[in-house]
C-alpha positions in Angstrom: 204.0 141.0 188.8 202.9 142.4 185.4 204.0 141.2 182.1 207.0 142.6 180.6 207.7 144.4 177.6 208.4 140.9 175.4 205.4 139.6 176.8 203.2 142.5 175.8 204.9 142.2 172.4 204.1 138.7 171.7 200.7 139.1 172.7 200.0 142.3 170.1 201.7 140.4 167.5 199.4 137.2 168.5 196.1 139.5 168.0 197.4 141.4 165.4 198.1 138.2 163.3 194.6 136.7 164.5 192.6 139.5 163.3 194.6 139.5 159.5 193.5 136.0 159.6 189.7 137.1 160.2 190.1 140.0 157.6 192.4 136.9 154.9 189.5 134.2 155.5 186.4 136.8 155.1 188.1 138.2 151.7 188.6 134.3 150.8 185.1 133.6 151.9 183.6 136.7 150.0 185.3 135.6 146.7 183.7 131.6 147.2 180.0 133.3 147.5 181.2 135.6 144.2 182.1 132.2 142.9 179.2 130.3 143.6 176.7 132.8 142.1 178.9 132.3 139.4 178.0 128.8 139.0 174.0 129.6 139.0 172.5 126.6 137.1 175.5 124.0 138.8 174.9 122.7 141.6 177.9 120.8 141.9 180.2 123.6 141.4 177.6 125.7 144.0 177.9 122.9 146.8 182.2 123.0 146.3 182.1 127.0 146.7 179.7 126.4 150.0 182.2 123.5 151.2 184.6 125.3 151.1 183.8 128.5 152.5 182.3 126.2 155.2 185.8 124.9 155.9 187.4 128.0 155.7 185.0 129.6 158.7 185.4 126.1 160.6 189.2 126.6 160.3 189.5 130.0 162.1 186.7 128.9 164.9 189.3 126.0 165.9 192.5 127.7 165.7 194.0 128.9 169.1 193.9 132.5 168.6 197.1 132.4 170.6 199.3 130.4 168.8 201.0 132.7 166.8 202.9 130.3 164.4 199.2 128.3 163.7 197.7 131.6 163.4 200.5 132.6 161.0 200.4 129.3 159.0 196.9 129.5 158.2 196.9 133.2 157.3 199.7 132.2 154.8 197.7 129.5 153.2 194.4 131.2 153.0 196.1 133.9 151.1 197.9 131.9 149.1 194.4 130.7 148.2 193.1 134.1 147.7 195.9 135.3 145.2 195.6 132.1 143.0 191.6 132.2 142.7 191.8 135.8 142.0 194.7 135.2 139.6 193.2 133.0 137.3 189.8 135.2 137.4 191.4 138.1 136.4 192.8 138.7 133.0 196.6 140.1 132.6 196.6 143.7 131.3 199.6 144.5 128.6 
């Protein structure tokens, strides 16, 4: 028997999600290599930029691609992360 229409649902929600967690986590990961070329001349502040972007890419290769709430979860706190670093670098416009 195939899958019915609330199956099918659920899965094109679950790959939808998964994918704006790829597209979320490369943005977040472009802005850490922006970040630590930056910090030329620290390598301190260049190690925390690779860390993290190392963390980042580690995070998505464990996740269940099919657990929609993890997926969801992670998306929402890698953009959060996004937002605030890209916040504070850019200056408010009057």
């Amino acid at each position: 028997m195939g899958k019915t229409a609330e199956e099918y649902l659920h899965e094109h929600r679950t790959v939808v999600a998964y994918d704006i967690l790829k597209d979320t986590v490369n943005a977040l990961q472009a802005r850490y290599i922006a970040l630590s070329r930056a910090a030329l001349g620290d390598p301190e502040e260049q190690k925390k930029w690779k860390t993290r972007m190392l963390q980042a890419r580690d995070a998505v290769l464990c996740i269940d691609p099919e657990d929609l709430q993890a997926v969801t979860d992670l998306t929402e706190r890698y953009g959060t992360e996004l937002r605030e670093l890209y916040r504070r670098a850019t200056p408010v416009r009057r």
